[in-house]
PAFIDREN-998333 format. One line per field, with one value per residue (C-alpha): x, y, z; residue number from 1; residue in three letters. Coordinates in steps of 0.02 Angstrom, whole numbers. Layout:
REM residues N
c1 [X / ...]
c2 [Y / ...]
c3 [Z / ...]
pos [NUM / ...]
code [Ala / ...]
REM end
This chain:
REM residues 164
c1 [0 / 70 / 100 / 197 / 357 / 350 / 260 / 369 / 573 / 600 / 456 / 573 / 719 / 646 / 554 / 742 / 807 / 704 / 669 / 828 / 791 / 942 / 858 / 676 / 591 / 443 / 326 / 199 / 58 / 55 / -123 / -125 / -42 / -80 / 90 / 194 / 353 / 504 / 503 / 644 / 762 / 838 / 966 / 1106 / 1294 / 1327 / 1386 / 1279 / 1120 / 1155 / 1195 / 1013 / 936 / 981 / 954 / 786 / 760 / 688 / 569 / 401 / 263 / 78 / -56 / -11 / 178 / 322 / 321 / 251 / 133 / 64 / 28 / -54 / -166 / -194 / -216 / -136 / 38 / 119 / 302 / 424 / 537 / 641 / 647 / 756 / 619 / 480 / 439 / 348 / 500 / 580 / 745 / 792 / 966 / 998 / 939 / 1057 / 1190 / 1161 / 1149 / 949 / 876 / 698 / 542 / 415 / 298 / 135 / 7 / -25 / -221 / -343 / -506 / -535 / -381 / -220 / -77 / 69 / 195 / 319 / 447 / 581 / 738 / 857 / 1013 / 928 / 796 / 671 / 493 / 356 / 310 / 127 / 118 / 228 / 139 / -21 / 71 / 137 / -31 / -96 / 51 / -3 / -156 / -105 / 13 / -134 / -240 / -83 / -66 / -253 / -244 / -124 / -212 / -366 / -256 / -187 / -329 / -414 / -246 / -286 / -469 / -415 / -316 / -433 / -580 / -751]
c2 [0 / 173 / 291 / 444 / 358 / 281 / 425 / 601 / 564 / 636 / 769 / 847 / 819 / 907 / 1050 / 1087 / 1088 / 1173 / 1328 / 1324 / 1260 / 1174 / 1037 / 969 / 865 / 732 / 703 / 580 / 592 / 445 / 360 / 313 / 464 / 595 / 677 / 697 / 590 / 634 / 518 / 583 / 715 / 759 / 909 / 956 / 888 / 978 / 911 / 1051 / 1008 / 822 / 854 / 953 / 803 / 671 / 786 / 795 / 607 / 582 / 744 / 745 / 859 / 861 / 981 / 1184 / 1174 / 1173 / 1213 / 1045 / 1037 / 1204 / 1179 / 999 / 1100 / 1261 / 1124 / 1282 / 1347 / 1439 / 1539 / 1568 / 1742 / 1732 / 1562 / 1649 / 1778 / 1635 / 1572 / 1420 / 1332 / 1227 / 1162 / 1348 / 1308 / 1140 / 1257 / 1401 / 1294 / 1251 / 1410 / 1405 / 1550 / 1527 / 1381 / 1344 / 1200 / 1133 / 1008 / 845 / 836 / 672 / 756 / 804 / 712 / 759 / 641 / 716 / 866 / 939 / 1068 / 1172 / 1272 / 1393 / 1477 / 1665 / 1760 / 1776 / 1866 / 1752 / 1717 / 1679 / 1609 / 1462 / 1420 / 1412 / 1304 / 1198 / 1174 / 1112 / 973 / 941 / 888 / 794 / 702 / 639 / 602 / 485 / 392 / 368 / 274 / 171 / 139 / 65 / -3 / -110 / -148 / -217 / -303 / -377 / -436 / -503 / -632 / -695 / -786 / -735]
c3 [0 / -46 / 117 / 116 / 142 / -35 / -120 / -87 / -71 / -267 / -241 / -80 / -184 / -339 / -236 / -154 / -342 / -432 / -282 / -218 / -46 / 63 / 146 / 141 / 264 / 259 / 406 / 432 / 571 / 667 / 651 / 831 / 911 / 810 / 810 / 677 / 647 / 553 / 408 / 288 / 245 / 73 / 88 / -18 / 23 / 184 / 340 / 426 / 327 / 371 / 552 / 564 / 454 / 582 / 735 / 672 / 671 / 874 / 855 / 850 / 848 / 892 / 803 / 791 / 883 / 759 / 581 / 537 / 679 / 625 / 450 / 481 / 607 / 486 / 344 / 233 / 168 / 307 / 263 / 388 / 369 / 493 / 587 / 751 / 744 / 772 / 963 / 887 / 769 / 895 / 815 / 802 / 909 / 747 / 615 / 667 / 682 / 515 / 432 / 413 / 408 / 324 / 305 / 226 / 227 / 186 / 220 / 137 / 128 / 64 / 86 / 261 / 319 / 335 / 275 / 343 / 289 / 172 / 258 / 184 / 243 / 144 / 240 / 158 / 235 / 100 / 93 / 75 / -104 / -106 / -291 / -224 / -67 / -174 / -301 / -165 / -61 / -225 / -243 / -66 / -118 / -292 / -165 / -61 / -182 / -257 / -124 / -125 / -301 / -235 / -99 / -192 / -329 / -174 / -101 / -289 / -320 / -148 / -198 / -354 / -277 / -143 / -184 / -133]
pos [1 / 2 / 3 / 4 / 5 / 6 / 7 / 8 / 9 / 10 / 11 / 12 / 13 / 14 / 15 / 16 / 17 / 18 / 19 / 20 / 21 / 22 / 23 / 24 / 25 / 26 / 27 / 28 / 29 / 30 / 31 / 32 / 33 / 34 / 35 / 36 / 37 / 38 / 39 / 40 / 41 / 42 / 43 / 44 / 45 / 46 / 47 / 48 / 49 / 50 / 51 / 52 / 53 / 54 / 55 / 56 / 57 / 58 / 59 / 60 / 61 / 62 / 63 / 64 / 65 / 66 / 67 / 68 / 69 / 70 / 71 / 72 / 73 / 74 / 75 / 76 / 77 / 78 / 79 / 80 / 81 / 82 / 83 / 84 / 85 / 86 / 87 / 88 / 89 / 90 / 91 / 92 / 93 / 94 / 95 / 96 / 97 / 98 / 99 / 100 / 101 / 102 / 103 / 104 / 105 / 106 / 107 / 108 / 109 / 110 / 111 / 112 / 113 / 114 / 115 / 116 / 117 / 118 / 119 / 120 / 121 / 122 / 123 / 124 / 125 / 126 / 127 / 128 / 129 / 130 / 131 / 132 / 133 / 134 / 135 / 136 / 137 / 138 / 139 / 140 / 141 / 142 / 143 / 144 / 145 / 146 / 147 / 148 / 149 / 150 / 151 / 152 / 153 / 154 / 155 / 156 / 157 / 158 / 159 / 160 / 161 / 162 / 163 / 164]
code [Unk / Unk / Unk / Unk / Unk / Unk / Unk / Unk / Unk / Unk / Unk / Unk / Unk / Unk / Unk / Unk / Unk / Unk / Unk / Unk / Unk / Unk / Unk / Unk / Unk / Unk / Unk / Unk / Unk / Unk / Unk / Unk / Unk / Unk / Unk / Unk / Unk / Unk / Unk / Unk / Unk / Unk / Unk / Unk / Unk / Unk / Unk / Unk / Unk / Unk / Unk / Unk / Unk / Unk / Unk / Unk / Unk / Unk / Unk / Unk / Unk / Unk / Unk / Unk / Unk / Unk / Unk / Unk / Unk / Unk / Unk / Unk / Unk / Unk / Unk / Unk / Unk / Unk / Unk / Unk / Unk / Unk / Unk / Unk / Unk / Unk / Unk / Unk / Unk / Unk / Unk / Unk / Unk / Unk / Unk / Unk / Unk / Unk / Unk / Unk / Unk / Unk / Unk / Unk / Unk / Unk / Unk / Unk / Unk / Unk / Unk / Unk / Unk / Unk / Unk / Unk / Unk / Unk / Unk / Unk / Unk / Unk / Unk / Unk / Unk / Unk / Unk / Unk / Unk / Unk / Unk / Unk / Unk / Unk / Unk / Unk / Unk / Unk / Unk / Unk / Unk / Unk / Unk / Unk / Unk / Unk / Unk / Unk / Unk / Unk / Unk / Unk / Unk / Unk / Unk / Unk / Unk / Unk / Unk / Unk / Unk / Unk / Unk / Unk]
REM end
């Protein structure tokens, strides 16, 4: 069955690429606990960005605290300036260390349920660009509804095997 873990690696990978963002982050809510868990990291070559990949790994958040937290909650786009300047990004200490200055990340919705998230950090400040946020809430949703299809193209594949 498709989950997040299979369905975004290359879309964090490209996002960073093509927008010139240092390291990008996956996270999953937990079905059971409702927090979010760190699933993976894709960063360019950088012992700093790695350092702040793998730091990452035993963090979790639960609804509106942390970047992912809060746009799992908001179920929208949110754009972080100036990550020292916000009280509610809690790796500020690892991302400083690194040289990571500014987020952004965004929600991956099915419907009224949300999947998980998609979080990105550059070492510039930069000003919010809306037309991105509202092109990347939209991927959040083409992502959920991928994993979706796969999910019913498992669960057929399933059927067709087992007798009635």
């Amino acid at each position: 069955s498709a989950s997040i873990d299979e369905a975004t690696p290359q879309i964090v990978q490209s996002i960073c690429e093509c927008l010139d963002w240092k390291v990008g982050e996956i996270w999953r809510v937990d079905g059971e606990t409702k927090l979010l868990t760190f699933v993976k990291a894709w960063h360019l070559p950088s012992r700093d960005f790695a350092e702040f990949a793998s730091a990452s790994l035993p963090f979790t958040f639960p609804p509106g605290v942390g970047l992912p937290g809060r746009v799992c909650e908001s179920r929208k786009p949110l754009w972080i300036r100036n990550l020292a300047k916000d009280s509610n990004f809690l790796r500020i200490s690892l991302a400083t260390k690194a040289g990571l200055h500014c987020g952004f990340g965004f929600p991956i919705l099915l419907g009224e349920e949300t999947l998980g998230a998609m979080v990105f950090f550059s070492r510039e400040v930069r000003e919010p660009d809306h037309d991105v946020l509202q092109m990347m809430a939209n991927i959040g949703s083409q992502i959920g509804q991928f994993i979706e299809r796969r999910r019913a193209e498992s669960r057929l594949s399933l059927h067709g095997r087992c007798p009635p």
